[in-house]
mmCIF file of the C-alpha atoms, coordinates in Angstrom:
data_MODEL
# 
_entry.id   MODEL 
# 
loop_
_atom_site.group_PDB 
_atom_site.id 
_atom_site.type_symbol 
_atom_site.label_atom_id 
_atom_site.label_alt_id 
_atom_site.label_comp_id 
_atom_site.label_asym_id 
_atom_site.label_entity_id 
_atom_site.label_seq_id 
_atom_site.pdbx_PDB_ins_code 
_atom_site.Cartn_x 
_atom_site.Cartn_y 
_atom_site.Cartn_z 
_atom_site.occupancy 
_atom_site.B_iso_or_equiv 
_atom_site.pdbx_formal_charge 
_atom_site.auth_seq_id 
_atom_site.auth_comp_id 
_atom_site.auth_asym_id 
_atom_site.auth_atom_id 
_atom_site.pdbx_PDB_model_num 
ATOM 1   C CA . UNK A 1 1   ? 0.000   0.000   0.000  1.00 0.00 ? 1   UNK A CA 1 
ATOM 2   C CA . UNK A 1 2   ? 1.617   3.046   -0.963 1.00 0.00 ? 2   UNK A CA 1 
ATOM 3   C CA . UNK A 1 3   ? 0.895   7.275   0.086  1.00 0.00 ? 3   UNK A CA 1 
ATOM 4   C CA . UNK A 1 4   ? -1.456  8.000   -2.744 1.00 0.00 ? 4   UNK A CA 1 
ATOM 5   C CA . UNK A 1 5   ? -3.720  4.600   -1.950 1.00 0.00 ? 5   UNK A CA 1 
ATOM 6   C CA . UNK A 1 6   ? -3.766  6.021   1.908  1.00 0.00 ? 6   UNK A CA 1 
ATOM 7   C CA . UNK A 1 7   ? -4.471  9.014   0.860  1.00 0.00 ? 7   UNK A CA 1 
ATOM 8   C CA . UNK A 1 8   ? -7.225  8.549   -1.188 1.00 0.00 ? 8   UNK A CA 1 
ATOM 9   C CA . UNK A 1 9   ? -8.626  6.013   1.421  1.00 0.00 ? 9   UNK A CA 1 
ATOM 10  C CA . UNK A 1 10  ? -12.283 7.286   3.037  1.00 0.00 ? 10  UNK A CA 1 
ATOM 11  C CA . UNK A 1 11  ? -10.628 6.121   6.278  1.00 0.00 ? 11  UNK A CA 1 
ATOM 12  C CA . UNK A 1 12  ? -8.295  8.643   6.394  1.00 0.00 ? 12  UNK A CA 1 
ATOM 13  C CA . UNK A 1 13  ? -10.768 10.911  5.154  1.00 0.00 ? 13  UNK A CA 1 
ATOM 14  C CA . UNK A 1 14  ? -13.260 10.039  7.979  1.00 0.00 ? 14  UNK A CA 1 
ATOM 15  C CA . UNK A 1 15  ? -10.571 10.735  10.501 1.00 0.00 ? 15  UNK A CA 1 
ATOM 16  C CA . UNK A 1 16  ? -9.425  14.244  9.188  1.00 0.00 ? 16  UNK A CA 1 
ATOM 17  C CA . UNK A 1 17  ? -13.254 15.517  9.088  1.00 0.00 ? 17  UNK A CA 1 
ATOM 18  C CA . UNK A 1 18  ? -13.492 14.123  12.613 1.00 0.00 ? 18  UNK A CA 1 
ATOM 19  C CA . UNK A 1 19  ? -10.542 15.852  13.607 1.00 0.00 ? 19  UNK A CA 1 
ATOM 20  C CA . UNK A 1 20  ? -11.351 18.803  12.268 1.00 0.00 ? 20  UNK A CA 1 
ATOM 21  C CA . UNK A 1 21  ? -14.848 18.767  13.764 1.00 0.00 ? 21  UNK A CA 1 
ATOM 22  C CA . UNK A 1 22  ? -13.447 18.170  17.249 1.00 0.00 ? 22  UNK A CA 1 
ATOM 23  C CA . UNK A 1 23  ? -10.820 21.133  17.115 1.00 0.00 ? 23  UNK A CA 1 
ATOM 24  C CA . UNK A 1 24  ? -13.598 23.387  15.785 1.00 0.00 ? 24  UNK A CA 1 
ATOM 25  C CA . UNK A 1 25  ? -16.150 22.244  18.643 1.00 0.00 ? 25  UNK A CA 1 
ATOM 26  C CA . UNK A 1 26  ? -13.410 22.192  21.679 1.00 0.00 ? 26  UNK A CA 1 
ATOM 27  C CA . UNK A 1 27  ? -12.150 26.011  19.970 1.00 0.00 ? 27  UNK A CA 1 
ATOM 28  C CA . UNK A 1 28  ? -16.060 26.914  20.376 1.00 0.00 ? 28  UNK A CA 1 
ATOM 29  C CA . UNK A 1 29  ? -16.244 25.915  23.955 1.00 0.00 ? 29  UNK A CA 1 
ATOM 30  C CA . UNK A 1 30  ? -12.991 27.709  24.849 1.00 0.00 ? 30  UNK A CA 1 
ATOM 31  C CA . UNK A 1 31  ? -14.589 31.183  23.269 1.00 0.00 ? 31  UNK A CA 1 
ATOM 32  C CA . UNK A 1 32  ? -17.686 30.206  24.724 1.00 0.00 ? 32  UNK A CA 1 
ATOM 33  C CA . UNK A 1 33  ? -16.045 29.780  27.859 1.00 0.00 ? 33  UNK A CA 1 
ATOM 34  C CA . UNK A 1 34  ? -14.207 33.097  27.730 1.00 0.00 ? 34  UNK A CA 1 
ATOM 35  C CA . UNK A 1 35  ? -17.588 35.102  27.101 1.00 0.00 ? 35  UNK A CA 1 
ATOM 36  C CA . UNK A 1 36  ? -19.046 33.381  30.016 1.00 0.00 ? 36  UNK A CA 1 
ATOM 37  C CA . UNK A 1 37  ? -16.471 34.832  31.791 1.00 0.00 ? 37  UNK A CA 1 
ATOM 38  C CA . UNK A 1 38  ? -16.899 38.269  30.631 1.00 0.00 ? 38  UNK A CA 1 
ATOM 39  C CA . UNK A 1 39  ? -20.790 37.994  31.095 1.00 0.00 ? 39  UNK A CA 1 
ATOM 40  C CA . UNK A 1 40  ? -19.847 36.805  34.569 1.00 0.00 ? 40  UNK A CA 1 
ATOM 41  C CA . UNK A 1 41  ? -17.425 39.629  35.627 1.00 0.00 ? 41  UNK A CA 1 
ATOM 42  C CA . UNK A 1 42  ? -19.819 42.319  33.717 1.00 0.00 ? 42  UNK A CA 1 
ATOM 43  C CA . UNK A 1 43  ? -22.819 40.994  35.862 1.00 0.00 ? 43  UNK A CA 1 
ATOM 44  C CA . UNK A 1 44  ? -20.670 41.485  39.122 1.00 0.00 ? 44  UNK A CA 1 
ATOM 45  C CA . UNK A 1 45  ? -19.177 44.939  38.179 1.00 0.00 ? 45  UNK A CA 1 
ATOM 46  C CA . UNK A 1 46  ? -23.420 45.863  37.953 1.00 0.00 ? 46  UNK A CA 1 
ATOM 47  C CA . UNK A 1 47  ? -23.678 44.610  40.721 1.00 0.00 ? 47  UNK A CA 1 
ATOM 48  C CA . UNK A 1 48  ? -21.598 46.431  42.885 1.00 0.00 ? 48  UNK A CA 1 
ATOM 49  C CA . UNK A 1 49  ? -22.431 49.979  40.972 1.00 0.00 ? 49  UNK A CA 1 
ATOM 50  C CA . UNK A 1 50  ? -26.118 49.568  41.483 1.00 0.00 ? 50  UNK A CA 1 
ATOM 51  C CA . UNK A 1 51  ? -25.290 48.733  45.594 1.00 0.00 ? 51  UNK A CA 1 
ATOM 52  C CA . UNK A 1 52  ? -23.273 52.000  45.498 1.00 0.00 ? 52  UNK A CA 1 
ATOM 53  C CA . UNK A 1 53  ? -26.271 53.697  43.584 1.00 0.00 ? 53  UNK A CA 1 
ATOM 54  C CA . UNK A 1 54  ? -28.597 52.281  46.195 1.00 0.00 ? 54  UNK A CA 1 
ATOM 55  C CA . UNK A 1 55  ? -26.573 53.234  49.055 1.00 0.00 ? 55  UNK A CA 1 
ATOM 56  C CA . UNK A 1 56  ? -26.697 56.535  47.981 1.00 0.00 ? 56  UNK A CA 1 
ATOM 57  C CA . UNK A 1 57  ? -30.027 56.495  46.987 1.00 0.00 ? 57  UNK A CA 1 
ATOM 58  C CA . UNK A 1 58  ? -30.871 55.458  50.357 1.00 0.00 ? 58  UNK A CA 1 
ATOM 59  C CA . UNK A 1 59  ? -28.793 58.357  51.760 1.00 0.00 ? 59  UNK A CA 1 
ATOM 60  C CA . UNK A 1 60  ? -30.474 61.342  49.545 1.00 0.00 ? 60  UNK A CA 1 
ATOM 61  C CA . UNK A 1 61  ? -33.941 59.447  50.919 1.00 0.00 ? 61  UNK A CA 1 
ATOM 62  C CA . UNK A 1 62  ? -33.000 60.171  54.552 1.00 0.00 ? 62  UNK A CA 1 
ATOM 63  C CA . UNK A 1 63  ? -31.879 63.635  54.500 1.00 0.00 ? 63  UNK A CA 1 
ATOM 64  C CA . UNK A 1 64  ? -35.024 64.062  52.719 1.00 0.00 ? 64  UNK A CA 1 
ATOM 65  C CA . UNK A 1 65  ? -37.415 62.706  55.263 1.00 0.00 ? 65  UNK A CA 1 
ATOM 66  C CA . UNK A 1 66  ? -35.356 64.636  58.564 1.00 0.00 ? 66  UNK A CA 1 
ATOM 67  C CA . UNK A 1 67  ? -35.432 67.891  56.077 1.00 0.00 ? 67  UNK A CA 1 
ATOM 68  C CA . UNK A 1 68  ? -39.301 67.096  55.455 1.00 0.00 ? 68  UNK A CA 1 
ATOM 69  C CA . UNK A 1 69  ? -39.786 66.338  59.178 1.00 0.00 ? 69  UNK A CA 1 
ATOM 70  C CA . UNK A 1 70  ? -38.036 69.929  60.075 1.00 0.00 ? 70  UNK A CA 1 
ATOM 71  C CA . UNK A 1 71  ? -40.385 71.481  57.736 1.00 0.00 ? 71  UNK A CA 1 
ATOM 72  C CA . UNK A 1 72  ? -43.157 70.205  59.054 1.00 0.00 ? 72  UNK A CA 1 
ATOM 73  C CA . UNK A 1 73  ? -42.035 71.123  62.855 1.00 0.00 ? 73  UNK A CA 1 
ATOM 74  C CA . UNK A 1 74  ? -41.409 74.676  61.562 1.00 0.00 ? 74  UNK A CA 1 
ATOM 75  C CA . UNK A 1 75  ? -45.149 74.839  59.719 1.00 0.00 ? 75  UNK A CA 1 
ATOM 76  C CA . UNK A 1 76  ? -46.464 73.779  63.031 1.00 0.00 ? 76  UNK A CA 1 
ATOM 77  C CA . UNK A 1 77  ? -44.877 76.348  65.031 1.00 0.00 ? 77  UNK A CA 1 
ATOM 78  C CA . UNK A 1 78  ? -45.945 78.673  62.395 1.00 0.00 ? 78  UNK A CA 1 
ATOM 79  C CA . UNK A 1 79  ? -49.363 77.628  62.888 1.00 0.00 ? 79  UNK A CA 1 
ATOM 80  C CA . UNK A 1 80  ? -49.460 77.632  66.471 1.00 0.00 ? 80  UNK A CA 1 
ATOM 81  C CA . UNK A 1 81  ? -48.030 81.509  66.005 1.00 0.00 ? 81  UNK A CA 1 
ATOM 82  C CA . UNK A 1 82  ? -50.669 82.243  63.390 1.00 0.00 ? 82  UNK A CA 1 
ATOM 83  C CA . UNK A 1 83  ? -52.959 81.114  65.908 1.00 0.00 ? 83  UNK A CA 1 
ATOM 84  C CA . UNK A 1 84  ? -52.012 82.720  68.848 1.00 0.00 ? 84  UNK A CA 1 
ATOM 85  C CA . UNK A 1 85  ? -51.490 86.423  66.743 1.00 0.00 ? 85  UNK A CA 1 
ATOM 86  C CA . UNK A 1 86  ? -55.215 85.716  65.474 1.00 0.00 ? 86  UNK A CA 1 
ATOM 87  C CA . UNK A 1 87  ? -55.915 85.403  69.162 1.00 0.00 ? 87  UNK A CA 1 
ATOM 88  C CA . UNK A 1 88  ? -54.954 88.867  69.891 1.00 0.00 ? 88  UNK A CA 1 
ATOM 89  C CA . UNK A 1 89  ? -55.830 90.472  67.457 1.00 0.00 ? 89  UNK A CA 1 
ATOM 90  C CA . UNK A 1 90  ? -59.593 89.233  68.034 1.00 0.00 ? 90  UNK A CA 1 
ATOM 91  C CA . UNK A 1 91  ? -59.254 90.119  71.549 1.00 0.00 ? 91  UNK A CA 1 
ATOM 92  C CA . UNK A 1 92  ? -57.688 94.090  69.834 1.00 0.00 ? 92  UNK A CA 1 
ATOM 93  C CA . UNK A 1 93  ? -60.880 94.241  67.794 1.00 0.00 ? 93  UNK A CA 1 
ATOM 94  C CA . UNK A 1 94  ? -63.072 93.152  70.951 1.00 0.00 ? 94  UNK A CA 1 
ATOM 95  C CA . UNK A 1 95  ? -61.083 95.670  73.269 1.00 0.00 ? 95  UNK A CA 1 
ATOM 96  C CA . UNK A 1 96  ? -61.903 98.579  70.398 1.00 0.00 ? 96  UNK A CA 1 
ATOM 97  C CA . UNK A 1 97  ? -65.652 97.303  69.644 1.00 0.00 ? 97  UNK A CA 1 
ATOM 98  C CA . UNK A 1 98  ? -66.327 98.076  73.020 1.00 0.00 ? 98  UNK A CA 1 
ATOM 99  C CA . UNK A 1 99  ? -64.494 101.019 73.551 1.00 0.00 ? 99  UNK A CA 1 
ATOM 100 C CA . UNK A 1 100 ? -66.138 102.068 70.367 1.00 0.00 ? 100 UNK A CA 1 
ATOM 101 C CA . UNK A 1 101 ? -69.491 101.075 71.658 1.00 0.00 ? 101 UNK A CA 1 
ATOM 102 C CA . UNK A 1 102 ? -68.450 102.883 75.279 1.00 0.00 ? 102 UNK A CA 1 
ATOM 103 C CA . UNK A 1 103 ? -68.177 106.302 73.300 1.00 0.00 ? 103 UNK A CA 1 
# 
Protein backbone atom coordinates (compact mmCIF):
# COMPACT_ATOMS: atom_id res chain seq x y z
CA UNK A 1 0.00 0.00 0.00
CA UNK A 2 1.62 3.05 -0.96
CA UNK A 3 0.89 7.27 0.09
CA UNK A 4 -1.46 8.00 -2.74
CA UNK A 5 -3.72 4.60 -1.95
CA UNK A 6 -3.77 6.02 1.91
CA UNK A 7 -4.47 9.01 0.86
CA UNK A 8 -7.22 8.55 -1.19
CA UNK A 9 -8.63 6.01 1.42
CA UNK A 10 -12.28 7.29 3.04
CA UNK A 11 -10.63 6.12 6.28
CA UNK A 12 -8.29 8.64 6.39
CA UNK A 13 -10.77 10.91 5.15
CA UNK A 14 -13.26 10.04 7.98
CA UNK A 15 -10.57 10.74 10.50
CA UNK A 16 -9.42 14.24 9.19
CA UNK A 17 -13.25 15.52 9.09
CA UNK A 18 -13.49 14.12 12.61
CA UNK A 19 -10.54 15.85 13.61
CA UNK A 20 -11.35 18.80 12.27
CA UNK A 21 -14.85 18.77 13.76
CA UNK A 22 -13.45 18.17 17.25
CA UNK A 23 -10.82 21.13 17.11
CA UNK A 24 -13.60 23.39 15.79
CA UNK A 25 -16.15 22.24 18.64
CA UNK A 26 -13.41 22.19 21.68
CA UNK A 27 -12.15 26.01 19.97
CA UNK A 28 -16.06 26.91 20.38
CA UNK A 29 -16.24 25.92 23.96
CA UNK A 30 -12.99 27.71 24.85
CA UNK A 31 -14.59 31.18 23.27
CA UNK A 32 -17.69 30.21 24.72
CA UNK A 33 -16.05 29.78 27.86
CA UNK A 34 -14.21 33.10 27.73
CA UNK A 35 -17.59 35.10 27.10
CA UNK A 36 -19.05 33.38 30.02
CA UNK A 37 -16.47 34.83 31.79
CA UNK A 38 -16.90 38.27 30.63
CA UNK A 39 -20.79 37.99 31.10
CA UNK A 40 -19.85 36.80 34.57
CA UNK A 41 -17.42 39.63 35.63
CA UNK A 42 -19.82 42.32 33.72
CA UNK A 43 -22.82 40.99 35.86
CA UNK A 44 -20.67 41.48 39.12
CA UNK A 45 -19.18 44.94 38.18
CA UNK A 46 -23.42 45.86 37.95
CA UNK A 47 -23.68 44.61 40.72
CA UNK A 48 -21.60 46.43 42.88
CA UNK A 49 -22.43 49.98 40.97
CA UNK A 50 -26.12 49.57 41.48
CA UNK A 51 -25.29 48.73 45.59
CA UNK A 52 -23.27 52.00 45.50
CA UNK A 53 -26.27 53.70 43.58
CA UNK A 54 -28.60 52.28 46.20
CA UNK A 55 -26.57 53.23 49.06
CA UNK A 56 -26.70 56.54 47.98
CA UNK A 57 -30.03 56.50 46.99
CA UNK A 58 -30.87 55.46 50.36
CA UNK A 59 -28.79 58.36 51.76
CA UNK A 60 -30.47 61.34 49.54
CA UNK A 61 -33.94 59.45 50.92
CA UNK A 62 -33.00 60.17 54.55
CA UNK A 63 -31.88 63.63 54.50
CA UNK A 64 -35.02 64.06 52.72
CA UNK A 65 -37.42 62.71 55.26
CA UNK A 66 -35.36 64.64 58.56
CA UNK A 67 -35.43 67.89 56.08
CA UNK A 68 -39.30 67.10 55.46
CA UNK A 69 -39.79 66.34 59.18
CA UNK A 70 -38.04 69.93 60.07
CA UNK A 71 -40.38 71.48 57.74
CA UNK A 72 -43.16 70.21 59.05
CA UNK A 73 -42.04 71.12 62.85
CA UNK A 74 -41.41 74.68 61.56
CA UNK A 75 -45.15 74.84 59.72
CA UNK A 76 -46.46 73.78 63.03
CA UNK A 77 -44.88 76.35 65.03
CA UNK A 78 -45.95 78.67 62.39
CA UNK A 79 -49.36 77.63 62.89
CA UNK A 80 -49.46 77.63 66.47
CA UNK A 81 -48.03 81.51 66.01
CA UNK A 82 -50.67 82.24 63.39
CA UNK A 83 -52.96 81.11 65.91
CA UNK A 84 -52.01 82.72 68.85
CA UNK A 85 -51.49 86.42 66.74
CA UNK A 86 -55.21 85.72 65.47
CA UNK A 87 -55.91 85.40 69.16
CA UNK A 88 -54.95 88.87 69.89
CA UNK A 89 -55.83 90.47 67.46
CA UNK A 90 -59.59 89.23 68.03
CA UNK A 91 -59.25 90.12 71.55
CA UNK A 92 -57.69 94.09 69.83
CA UNK A 93 -60.88 94.24 67.79
CA UNK A 94 -63.07 93.15 70.95
CA UNK A 95 -61.08 95.67 73.27
CA UNK A 96 -61.90 98.58 70.40
CA UNK A 97 -65.65 97.30 69.64
CA UNK A 98 -66.33 98.08 73.02
CA UNK A 99 -64.49 101.02 73.55
CA UNK A 100 -66.14 102.07 70.37
CA UNK A 101 -69.49 101.07 71.66
CA UNK A 102 -68.45 102.88 75.28
CA UNK A 103 -68.18 106.30 73.30
Amino acid sequence: MNISDIASSQFVWAILCISLAAYVLREMRKDSVSRENNLINLYEESRVESKNREDKLMDHLERSNEAQSQTATTLEAIQDHLGKIDDRVGSLEALAKKDNDKR
